[in-house]
MARZATI-261672 format. One record per residue (C-alpha): x, y, z; residue in one letter. Coordinates in Angstrom, 1 decimal, decimal comma. Example, Ala and Ser with C-alpha at 12.3 -4.5 7.8 and 13.67 -1.06 7.14 Angstrom:
BEGIN
{east: 12,3	north: -4,5	up: 7,8	code: A}
{east: 13,7	north: -1,1	up: 7,1	code: S}
END
This chain:
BEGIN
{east: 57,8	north: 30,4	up: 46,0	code: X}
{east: 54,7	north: 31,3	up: 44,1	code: X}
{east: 52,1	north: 29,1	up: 41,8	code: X}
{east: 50,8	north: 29,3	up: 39,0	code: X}
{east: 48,1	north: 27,5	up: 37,4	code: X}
{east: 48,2	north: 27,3	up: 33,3	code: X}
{east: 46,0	north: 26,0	up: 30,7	code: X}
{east: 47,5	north: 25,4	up: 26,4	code: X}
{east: 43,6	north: 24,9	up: 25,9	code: X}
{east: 43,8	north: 21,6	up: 24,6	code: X}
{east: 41,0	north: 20,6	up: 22,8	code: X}
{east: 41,0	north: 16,8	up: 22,3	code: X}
{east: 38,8	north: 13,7	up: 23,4	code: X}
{east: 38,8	north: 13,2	up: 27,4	code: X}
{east: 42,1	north: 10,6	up: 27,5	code: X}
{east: 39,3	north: 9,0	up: 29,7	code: X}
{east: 36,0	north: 9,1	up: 28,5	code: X}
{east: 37,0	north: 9,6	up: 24,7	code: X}
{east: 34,6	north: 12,3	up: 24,9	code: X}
{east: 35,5	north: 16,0	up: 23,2	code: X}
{east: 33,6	north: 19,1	up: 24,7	code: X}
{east: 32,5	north: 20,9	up: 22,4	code: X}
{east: 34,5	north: 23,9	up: 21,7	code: X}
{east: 32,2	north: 26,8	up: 23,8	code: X}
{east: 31,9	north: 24,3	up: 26,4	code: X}
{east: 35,7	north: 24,0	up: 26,9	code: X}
{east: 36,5	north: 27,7	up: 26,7	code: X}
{east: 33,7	north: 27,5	up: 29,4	code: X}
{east: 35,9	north: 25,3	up: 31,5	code: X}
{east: 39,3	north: 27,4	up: 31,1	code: X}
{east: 37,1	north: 30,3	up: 32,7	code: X}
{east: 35,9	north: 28,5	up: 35,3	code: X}
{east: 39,5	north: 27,1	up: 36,0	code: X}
{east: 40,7	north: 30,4	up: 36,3	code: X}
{east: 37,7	north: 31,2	up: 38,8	code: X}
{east: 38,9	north: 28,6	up: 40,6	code: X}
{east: 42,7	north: 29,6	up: 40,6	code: X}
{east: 41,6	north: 32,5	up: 42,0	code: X}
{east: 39,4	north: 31,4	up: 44,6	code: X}
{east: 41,8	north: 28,8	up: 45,9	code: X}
{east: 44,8	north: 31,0	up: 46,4	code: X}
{east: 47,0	north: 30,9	up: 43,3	code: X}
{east: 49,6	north: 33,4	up: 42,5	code: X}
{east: 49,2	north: 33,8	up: 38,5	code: X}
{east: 47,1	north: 31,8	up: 35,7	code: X}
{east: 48,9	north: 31,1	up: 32,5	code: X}
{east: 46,8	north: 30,8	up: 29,0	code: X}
{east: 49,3	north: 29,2	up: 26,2	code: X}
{east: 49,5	north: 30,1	up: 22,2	code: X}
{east: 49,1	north: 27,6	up: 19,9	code: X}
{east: 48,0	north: 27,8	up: 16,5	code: X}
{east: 47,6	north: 24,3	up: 15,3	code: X}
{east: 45,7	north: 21,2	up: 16,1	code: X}
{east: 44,6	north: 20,0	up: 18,9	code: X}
{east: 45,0	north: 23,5	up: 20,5	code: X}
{east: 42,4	north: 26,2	up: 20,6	code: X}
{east: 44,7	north: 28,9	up: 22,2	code: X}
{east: 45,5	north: 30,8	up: 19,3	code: X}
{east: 44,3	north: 34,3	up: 20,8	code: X}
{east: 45,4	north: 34,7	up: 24,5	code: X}
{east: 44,8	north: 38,5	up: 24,8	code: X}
{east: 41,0	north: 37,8	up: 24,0	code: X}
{east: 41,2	north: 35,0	up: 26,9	code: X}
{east: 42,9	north: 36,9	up: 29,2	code: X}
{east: 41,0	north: 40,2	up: 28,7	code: X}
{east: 37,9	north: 37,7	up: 29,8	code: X}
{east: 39,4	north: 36,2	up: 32,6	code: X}
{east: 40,5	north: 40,1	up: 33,7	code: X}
{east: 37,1	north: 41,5	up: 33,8	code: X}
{east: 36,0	north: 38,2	up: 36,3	code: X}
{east: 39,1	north: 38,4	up: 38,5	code: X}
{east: 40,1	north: 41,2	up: 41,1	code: X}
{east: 44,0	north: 39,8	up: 42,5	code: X}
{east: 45,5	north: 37,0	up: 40,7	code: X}
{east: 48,5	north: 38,0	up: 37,6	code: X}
{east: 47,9	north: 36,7	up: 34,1	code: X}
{east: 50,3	north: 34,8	up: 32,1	code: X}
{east: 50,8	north: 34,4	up: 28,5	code: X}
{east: 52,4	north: 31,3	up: 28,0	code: X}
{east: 54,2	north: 31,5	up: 25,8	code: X}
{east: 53,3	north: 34,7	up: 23,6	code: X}
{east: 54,9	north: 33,3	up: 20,2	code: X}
{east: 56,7	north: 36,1	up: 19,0	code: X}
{east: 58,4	north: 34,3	up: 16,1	code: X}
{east: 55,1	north: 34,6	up: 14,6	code: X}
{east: 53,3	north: 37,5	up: 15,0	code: X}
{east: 53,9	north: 41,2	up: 13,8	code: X}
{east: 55,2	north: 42,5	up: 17,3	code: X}
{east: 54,0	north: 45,6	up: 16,9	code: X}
{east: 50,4	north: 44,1	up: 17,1	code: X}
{east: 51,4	north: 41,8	up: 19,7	code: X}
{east: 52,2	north: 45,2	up: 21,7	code: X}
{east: 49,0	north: 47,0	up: 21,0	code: X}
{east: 47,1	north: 43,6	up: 22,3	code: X}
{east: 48,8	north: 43,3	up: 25,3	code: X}
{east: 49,1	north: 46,9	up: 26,5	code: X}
{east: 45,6	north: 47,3	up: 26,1	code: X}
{east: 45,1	north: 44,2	up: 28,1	code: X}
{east: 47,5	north: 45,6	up: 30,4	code: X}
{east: 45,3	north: 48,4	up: 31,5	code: X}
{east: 42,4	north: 46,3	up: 31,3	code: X}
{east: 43,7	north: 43,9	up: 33,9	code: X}
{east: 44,9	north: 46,7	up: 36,1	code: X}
{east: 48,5	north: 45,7	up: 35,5	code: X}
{east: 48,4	north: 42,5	up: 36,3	code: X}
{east: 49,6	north: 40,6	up: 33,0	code: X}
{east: 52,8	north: 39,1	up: 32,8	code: X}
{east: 54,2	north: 37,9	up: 29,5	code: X}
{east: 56,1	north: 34,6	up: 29,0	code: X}
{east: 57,9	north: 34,9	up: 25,4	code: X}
{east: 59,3	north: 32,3	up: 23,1	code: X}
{east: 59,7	north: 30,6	up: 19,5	code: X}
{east: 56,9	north: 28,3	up: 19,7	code: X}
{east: 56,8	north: 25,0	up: 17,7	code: X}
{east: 54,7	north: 23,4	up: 15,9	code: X}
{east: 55,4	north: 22,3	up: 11,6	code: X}
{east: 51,7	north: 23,3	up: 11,0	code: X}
{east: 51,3	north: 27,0	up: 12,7	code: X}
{east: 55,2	north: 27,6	up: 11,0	code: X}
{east: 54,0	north: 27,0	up: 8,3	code: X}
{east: 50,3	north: 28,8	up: 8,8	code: X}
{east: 52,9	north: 32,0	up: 9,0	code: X}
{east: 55,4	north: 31,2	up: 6,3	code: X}
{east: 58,0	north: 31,0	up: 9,3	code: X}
{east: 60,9	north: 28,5	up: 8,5	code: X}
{east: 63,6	north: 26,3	up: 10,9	code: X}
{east: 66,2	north: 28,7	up: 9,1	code: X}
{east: 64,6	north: 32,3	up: 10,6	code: X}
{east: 62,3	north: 31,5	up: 13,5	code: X}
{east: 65,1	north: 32,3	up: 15,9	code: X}
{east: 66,1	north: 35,4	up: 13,7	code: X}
{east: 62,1	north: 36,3	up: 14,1	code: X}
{east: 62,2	north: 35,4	up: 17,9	code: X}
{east: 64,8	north: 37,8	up: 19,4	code: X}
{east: 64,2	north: 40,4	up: 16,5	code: X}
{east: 60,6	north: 40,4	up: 17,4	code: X}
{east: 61,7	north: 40,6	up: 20,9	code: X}
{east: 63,6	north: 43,4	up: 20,5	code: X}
{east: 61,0	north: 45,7	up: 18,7	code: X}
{east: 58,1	north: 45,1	up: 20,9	code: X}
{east: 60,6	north: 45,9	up: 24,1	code: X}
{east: 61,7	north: 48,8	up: 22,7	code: X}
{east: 57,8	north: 50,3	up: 21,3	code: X}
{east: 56,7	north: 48,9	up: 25,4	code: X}
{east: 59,8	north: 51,5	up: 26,9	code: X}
{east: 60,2	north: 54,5	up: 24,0	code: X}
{east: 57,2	north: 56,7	up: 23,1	code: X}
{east: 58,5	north: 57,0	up: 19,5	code: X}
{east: 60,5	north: 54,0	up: 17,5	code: X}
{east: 62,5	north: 54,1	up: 14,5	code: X}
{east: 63,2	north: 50,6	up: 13,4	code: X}
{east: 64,7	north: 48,6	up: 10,3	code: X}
{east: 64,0	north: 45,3	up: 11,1	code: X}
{east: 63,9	north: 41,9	up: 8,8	code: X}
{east: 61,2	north: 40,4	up: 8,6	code: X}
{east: 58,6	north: 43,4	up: 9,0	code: X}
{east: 58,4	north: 47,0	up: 7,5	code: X}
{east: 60,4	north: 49,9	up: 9,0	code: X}
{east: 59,6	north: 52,1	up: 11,8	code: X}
{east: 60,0	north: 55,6	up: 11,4	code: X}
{east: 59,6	north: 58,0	up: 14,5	code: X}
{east: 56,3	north: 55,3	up: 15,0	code: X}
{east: 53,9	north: 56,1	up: 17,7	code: X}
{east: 51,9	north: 53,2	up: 18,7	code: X}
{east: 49,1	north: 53,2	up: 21,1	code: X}
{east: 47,6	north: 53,0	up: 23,4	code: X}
{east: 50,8	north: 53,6	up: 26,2	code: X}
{east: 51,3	north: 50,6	up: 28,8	code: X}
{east: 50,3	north: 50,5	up: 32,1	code: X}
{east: 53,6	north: 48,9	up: 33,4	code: X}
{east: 56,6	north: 50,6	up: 32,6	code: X}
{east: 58,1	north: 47,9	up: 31,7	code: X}
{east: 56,1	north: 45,0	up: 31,9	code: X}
{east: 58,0	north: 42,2	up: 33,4	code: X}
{east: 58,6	north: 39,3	up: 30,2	code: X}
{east: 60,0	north: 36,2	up: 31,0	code: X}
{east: 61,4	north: 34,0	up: 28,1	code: X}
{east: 60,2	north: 30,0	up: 28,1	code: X}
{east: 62,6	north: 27,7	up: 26,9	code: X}
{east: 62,0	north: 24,0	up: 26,3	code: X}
{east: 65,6	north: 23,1	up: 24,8	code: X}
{east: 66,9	north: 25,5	up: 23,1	code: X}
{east: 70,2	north: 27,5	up: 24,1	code: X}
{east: 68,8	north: 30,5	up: 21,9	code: X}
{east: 65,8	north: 31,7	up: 24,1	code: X}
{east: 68,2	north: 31,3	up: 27,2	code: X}
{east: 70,3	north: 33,4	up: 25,6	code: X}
{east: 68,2	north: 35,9	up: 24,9	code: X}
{east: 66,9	north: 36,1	up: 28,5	code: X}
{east: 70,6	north: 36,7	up: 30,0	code: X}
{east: 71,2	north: 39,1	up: 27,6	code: X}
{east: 68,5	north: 41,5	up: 28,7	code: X}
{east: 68,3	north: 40,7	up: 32,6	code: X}
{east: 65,2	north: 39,0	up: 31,7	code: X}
{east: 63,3	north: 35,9	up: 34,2	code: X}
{east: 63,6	north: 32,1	up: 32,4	code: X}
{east: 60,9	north: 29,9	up: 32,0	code: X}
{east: 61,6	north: 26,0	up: 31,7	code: X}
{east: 59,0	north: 23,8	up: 29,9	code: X}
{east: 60,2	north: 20,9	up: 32,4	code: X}
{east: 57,7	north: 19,1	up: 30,9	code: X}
{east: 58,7	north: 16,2	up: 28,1	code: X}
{east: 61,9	north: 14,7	up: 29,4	code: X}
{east: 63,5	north: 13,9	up: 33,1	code: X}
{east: 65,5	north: 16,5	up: 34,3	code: X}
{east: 68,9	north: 16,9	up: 32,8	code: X}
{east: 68,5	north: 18,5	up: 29,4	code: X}
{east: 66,5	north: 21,4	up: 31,8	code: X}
{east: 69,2	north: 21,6	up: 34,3	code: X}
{east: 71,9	north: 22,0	up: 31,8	code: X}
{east: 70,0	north: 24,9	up: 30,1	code: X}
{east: 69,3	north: 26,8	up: 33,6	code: X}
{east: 73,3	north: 26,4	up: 33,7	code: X}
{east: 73,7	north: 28,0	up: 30,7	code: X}
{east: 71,4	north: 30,7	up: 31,6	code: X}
{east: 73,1	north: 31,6	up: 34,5	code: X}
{east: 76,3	north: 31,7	up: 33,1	code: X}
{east: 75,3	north: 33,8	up: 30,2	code: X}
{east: 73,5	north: 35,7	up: 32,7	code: X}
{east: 76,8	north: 36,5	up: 34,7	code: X}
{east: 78,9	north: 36,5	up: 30,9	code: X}
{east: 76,6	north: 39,7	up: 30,2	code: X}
{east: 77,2	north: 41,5	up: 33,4	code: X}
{east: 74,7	north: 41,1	up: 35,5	code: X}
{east: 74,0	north: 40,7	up: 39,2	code: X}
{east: 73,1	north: 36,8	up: 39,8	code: X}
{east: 70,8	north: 37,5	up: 43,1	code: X}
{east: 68,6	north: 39,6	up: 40,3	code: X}
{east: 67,9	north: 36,0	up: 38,7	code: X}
{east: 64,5	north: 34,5	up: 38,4	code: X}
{east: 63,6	north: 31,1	up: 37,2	code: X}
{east: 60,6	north: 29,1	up: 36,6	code: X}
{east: 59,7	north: 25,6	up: 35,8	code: X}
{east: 56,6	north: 24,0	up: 34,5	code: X}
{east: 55,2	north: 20,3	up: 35,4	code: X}
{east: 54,3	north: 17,3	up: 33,5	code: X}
{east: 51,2	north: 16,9	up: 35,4	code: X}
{east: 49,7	north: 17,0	up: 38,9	code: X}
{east: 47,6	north: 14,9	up: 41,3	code: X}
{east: 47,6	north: 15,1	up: 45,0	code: X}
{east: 45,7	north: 12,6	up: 47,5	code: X}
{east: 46,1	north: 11,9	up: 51,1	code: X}
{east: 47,9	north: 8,4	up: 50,3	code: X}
{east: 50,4	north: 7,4	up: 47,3	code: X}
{east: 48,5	north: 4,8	up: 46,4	code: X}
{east: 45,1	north: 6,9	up: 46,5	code: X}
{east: 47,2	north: 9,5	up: 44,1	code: X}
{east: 48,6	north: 6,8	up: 41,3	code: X}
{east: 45,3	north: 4,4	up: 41,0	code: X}
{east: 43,3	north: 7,8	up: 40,4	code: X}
{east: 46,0	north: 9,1	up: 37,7	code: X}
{east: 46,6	north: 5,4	up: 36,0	code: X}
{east: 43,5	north: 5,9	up: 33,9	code: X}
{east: 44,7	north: 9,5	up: 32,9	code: X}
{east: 48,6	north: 8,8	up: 32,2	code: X}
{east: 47,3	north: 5,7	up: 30,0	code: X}
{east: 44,9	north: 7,5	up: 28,3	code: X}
{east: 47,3	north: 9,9	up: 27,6	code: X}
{east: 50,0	north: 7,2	up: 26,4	code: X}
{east: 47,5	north: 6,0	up: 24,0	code: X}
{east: 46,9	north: 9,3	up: 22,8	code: X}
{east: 50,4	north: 10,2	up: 21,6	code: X}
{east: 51,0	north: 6,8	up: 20,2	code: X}
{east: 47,8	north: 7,8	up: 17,5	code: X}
{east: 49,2	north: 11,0	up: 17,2	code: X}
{east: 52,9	north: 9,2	up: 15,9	code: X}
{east: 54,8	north: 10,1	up: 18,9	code: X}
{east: 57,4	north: 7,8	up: 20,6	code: X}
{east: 56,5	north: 8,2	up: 24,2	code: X}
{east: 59,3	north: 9,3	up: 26,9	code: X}
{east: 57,8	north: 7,6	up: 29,7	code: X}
{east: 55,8	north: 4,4	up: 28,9	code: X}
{east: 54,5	north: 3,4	up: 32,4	code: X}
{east: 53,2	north: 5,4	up: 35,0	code: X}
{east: 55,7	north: 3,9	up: 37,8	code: X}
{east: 58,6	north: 5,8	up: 35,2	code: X}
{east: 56,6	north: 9,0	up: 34,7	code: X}
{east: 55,9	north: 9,5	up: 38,2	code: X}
{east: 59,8	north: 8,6	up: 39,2	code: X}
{east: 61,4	north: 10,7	up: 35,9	code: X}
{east: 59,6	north: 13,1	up: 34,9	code: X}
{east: 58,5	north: 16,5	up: 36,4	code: X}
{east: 55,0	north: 15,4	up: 37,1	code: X}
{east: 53,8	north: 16,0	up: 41,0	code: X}
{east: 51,9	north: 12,7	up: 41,4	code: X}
{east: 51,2	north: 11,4	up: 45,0	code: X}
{east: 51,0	north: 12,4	up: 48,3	code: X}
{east: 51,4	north: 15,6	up: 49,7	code: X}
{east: 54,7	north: 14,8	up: 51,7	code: X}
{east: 56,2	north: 13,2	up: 48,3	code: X}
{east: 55,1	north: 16,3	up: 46,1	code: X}
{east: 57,1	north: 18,4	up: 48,3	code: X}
{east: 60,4	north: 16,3	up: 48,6	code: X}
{east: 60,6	north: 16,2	up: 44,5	code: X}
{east: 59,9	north: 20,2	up: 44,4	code: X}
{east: 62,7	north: 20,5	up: 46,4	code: X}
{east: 64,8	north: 17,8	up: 44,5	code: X}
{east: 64,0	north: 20,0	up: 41,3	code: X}
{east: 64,7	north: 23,5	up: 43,4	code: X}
{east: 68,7	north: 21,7	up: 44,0	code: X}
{east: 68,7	north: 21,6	up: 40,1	code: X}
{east: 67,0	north: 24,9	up: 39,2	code: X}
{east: 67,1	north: 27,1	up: 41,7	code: X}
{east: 63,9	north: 28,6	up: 40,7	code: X}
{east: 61,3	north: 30,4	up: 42,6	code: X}
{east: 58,2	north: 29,8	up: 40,4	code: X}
{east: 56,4	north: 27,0	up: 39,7	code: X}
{east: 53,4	north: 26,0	up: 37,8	code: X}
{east: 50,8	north: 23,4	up: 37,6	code: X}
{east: 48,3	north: 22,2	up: 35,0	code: X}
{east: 45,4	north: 24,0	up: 35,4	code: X}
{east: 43,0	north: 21,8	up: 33,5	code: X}
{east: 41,3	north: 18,7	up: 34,8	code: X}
{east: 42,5	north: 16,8	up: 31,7	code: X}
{east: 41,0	north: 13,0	up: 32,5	code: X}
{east: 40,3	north: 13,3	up: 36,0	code: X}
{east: 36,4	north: 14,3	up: 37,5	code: X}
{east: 35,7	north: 17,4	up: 38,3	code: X}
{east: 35,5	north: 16,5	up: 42,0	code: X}
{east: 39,1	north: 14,8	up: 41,7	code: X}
{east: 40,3	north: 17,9	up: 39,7	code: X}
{east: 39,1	north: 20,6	up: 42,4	code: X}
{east: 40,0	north: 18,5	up: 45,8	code: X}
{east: 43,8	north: 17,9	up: 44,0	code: X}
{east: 44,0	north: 21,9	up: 43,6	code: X}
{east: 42,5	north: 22,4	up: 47,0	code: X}
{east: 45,0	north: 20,0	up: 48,6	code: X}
{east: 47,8	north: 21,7	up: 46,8	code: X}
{east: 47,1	north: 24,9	up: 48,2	code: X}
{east: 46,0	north: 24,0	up: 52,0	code: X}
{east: 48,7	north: 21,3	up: 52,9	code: X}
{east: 51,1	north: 21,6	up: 49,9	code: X}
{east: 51,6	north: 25,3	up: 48,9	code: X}
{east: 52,3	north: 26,4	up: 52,5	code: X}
{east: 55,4	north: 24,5	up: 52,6	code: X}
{east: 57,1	north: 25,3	up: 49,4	code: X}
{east: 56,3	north: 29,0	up: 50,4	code: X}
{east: 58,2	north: 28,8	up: 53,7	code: X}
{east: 60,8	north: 26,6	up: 52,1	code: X}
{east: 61,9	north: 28,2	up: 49,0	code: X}
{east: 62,7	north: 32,0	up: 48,8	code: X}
{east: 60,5	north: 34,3	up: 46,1	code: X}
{east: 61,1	north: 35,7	up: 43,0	code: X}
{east: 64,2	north: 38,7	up: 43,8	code: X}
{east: 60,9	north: 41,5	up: 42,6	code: X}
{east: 57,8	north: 42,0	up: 44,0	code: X}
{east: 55,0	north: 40,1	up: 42,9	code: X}
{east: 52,6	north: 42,8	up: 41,5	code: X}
{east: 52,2	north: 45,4	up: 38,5	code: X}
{east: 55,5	north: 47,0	up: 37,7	code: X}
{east: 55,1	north: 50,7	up: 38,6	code: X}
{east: 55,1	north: 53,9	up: 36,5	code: X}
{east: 52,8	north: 55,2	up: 34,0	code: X}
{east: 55,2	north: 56,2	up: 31,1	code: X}
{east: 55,9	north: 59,7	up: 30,8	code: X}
{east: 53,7	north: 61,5	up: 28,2	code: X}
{east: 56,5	north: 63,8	up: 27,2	code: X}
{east: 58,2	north: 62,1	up: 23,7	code: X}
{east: 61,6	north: 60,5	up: 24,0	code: X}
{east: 62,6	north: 60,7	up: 20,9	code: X}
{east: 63,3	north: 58,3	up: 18,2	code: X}
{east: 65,1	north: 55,1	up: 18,6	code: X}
{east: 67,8	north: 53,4	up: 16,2	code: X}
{east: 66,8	north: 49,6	up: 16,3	code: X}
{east: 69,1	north: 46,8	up: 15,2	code: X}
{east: 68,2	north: 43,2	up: 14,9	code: X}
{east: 70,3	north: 40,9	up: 16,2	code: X}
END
């Protein structure tokens, strides 16, 4: 199994304190988080896309290209590059540039997004953002794999015989499509022999299960080989301490902080006491030992091979925030790494330099 360690960049009061950071001061602390990630062992580090309030994550290539120049091994996630959104043809000149930049170590998580306010920031609508999504998709896969593109798409001007630049390092880049709900994105993924992503984050486990089903149906329904599937699966949270009851009266102050958060935001919370969030929900709250047993409980459902965490500190101390990570990765980690079997591809840059020779053009049709 490998970990990751992801960040959306939230940028609201401390569910603690009360206290925001100001907003150099918390881009400070995603860098220093993905030092960290680094140091301690982690196998990727994840920066999310959001382009509405509270968020700041609204340009994950400039991020990432940061964190690149100050790391030397671990991969770097988009998560999710919203593709719904943005002219993929610009999201492909971003992120093969960051590409070579990292040495071919990025790794793109895809997906719709959601959000009323950034929709509407891109005049995207309920109707078409699925229509956007795979059409999107489609046209920055084919410009990553084919030298020269023509292209009628929707929702963006045509392609003729287009050259874009600069060529990728990876050839392909390995995508993964994250899916919170939605049977659209999981379709998607089967349909190219593409890695799933789960949110596993807002609601207990069924709705998540059901859609990994799906996926792997769909991914047999399109024809292809089911020990080439990958899945991974995100958390609600995470705190580890040597005892239980160490683990829940340090996160009590966090959950309900967070509780009373939502409710000013207007949201009905899924879990309203701590005891029910730690028992429900994907969260990894507690002990070592218990950590482990519910990653496994979750692996029975899922079958998948990566997992992330939250990389920020989000309420607890610094201290409390760096010993959790630590004791993930010295008593925690191990197990789940003997226990449950790897991604079915090597965990590293795709390899190939794409050929310099044109390929010719390429008839693209939205789907």
């Amino acid at each position: 199994m490998k970990f990751l360690a992801v960040t959306l960049i939230v940028h609201a009061p401390d569910p603690v304190t009360g206290v925001r950071k100001p907003t150099n001061d918390r881009f400070r602390e995603v860098i220093d988080n993905a030092l960290l990630a680094e140091e301690l062992g982690f196998d990727g580090f994840g920066v999310g896309e959001r382009h509405e309030r509270p968020f700041i994550s609204s340009s994950p290539p400039v991020v990432l290209s940061h964190i690149a120049a100050l790391t030397s091994r671990i991969r770097l996630f988009t998560a999710v590059t919203t593709l719904s959104l943005l002219d993929p043809v610009r999201a492909y000149e971003d992120y093969a540039t960051l590409d070579h930049l990292s040495g071919g170590r990025l790794e793109l998580i895809v997906g719709k997004g959601n959000g009323a306010a950034q929709r509407e920031l891109f005049h995207v609508t309920t109707e078409d953002q699925w229509e956007r999504n795979a059409e999107s998709y489609e046209l920055f896969r084919s410009i990553w794999r084919q030298d020269k593109v023509t292209a009628a798409p929707r929702f963006r001007p045509r392609l003729t015989e287009a050259e874009v630049w600069p060529r990728p390092l990876q050839q392909p880049i390995r995508v993964w499509h994250g899916s919170a709900t939605s049977r659209e994105s999981v379709d998607l993924a089967a349909r190219y022999g593409d890695p799933l992503f789960s949110a596993n984050v807002t609601n207990p486990i069924e709705p998540y299960a059901e859609l990994i089903r799906h996926y792997r149906e769909r991914w047999e329904h399109y024809g292809h080989d089911p020990a080439g599937i990958a899945v991974g699966a995100g958390t609600a949270g995470y705190y580890a301490a040597r005892t239980s009851q160490e683990a829940i009266a340090a996160y009590r102050p966090v959950f309900e902080g967070q509780l009373a958060f939502q409710k000013r935001l207007g949201l009905t919370p899924v879990f309203r006491t701590l005891e029910d969030f730690v028992e429900r929900s994907s969260a990894l709250i507690g002990s070592p030992q218990q950590i482990i047993e519910k990653v496994h409980r979750y692996h029975e459902q899922f079958g998948h091979s990566v997992l992330h965490v939250h990389a920020d500190a989000g309420g607890l101390t610094e201290v409390q925030h760096r010993d959790s990570l630590a004791l993930f990765q010295s008593d925690i980690a191990p197990v789940l790494r003997r226990e449950i079997p790897d991604p079915p591809f090597p965990w590293g840059p795709v390899p190939g330099e794409p050929s310099s020779e044109p390929v010719g053009g390429h008839s693209f049709q939205s789907s």
